[in-house]
N, C-alpha and C positions, 0 to 999 in steps of 0.2 A: 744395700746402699750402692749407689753406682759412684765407680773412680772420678774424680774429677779431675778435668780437664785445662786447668787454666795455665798459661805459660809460670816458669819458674818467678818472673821477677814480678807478676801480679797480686800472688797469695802472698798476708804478710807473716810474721813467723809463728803469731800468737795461733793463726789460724791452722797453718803448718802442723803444727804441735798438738792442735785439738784433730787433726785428720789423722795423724801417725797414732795419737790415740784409739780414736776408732777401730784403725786397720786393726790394731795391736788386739783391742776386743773380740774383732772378728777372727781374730787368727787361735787364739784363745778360747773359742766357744767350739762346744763340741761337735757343732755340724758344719763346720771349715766345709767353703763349696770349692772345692778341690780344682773345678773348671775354672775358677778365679783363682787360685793361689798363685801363680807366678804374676799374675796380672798386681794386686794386691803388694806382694812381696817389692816389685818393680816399681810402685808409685811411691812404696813408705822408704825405698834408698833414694830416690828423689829428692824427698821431704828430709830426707837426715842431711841429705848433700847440702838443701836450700839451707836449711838451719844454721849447720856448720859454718856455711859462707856468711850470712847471718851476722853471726856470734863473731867472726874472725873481724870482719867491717869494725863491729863495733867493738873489740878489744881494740883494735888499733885508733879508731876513734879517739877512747876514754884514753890511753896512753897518750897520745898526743896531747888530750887537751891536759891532761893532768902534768906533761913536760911544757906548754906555754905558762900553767900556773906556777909551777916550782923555777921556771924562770923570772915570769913577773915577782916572786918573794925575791931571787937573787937581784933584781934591780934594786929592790925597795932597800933593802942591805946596802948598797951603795951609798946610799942617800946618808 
């Protein structure tokens, strides 16, 4: 399977994720083509990177919106 090539913010995570698989396979089988392993290694911390950033976006996302809804409750309290 050849590396692909797409910039970081193109592939989305679900995809990411099914490629980091992949690699993980290939790294894992017993005839690992040794002239691709750094190559390989090199694309799947990429794909952990994009992830990570990922994941972090959207914790802070979900936090935010879950601090406007536990404001909206503390209005409603007002009332």
């Amino acid at each position: 399977m050849a590396p692909r090539k797409e910039p970081k913010d193109t592939i989305g995570y679900a995809e990411a994720v099914t490629e980091l698989e992949e690699i993980l396979d290939e790294l894992e089988a017993d005839d690992v083509d040794v002239d691709r392993l750094a190559e390989q290694v090199r694309r799947a911390a990429d794909l952990i990177e994009l992830c990570r950033g990922r994941l972090e976006k959207a914790q802070v996302e979900v936090t935010r919106i879950v601090a406007d809804l536990d404001a909206l409750d503390g209005d409603d309290e007002d009332e």
